[in-house]
C-alpha positions as CSV (number, residue, x, y, z in Angstrom):
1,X,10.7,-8.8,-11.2
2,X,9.1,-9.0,-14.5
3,X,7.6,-6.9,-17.4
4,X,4.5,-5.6,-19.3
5,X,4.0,-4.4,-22.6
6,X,2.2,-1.1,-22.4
7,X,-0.7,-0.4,-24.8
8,X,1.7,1.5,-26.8
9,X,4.3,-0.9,-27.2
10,X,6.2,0.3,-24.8
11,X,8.2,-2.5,-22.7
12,X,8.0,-1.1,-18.2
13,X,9.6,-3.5,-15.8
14,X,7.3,-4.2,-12.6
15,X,7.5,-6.0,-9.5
16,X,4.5,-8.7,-9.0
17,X,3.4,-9.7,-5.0
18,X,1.4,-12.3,-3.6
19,X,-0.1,-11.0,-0.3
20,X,-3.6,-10.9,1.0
21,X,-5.9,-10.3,2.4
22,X,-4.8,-6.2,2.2
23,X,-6.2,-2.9,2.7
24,X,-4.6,0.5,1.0
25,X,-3.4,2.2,4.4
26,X,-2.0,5.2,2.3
27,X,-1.7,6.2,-1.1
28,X,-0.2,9.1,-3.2
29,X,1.8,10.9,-5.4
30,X,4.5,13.4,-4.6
31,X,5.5,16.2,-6.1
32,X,8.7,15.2,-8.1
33,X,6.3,12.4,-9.8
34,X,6.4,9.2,-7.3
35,X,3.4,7.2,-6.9
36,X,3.4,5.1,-3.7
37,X,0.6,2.7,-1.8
38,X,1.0,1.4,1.8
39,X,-0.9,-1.7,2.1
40,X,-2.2,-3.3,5.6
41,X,-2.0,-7.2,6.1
42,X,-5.4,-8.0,7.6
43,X,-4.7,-10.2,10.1
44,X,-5.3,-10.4,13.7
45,X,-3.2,-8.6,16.6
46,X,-3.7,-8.9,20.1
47,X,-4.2,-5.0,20.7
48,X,-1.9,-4.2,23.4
49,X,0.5,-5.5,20.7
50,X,-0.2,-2.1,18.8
51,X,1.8,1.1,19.7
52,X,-0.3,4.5,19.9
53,X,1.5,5.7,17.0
54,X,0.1,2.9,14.9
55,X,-3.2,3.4,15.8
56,X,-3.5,7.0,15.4
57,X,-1.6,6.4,12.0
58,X,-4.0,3.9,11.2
59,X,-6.9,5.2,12.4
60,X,-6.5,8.7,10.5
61,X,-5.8,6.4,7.2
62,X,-8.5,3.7,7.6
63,X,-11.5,6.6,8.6
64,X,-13.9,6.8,5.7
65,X,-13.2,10.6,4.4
């Protein structure tokens, strides 16, 4: 945890990761104002490691739109 000053002055707390290499799986914002990302670790997985669930999830996120 650590903060930012905005270009207004203003002072926002944020969190700071390390992680990579990452794809953005989902992003959004909501209708009572929250902004979320899902990130993907790229890394290798045996696929009969991966449930159906995951791969239609991930398939429907990662197809170019």
């Amino acid at each position: 945890m650590t903060q930012i000053f905005a270009e207004d002055g203003n002072l926002v707390g944020c969190t700071v990761l390390q992680a990579g290499p990452c794809v953005v799986v989902r992003a959004g914002q909501r209708k009572d104002g929250y902004d979320g990302t899902q990130l993907g670790l790229v890394e290798f997985v045996k696929p009969q490691r991966v449930t159906k669930a995951l791969t239609g999830h991930l398939r429907r996120r990662m197809s170019p739109r």
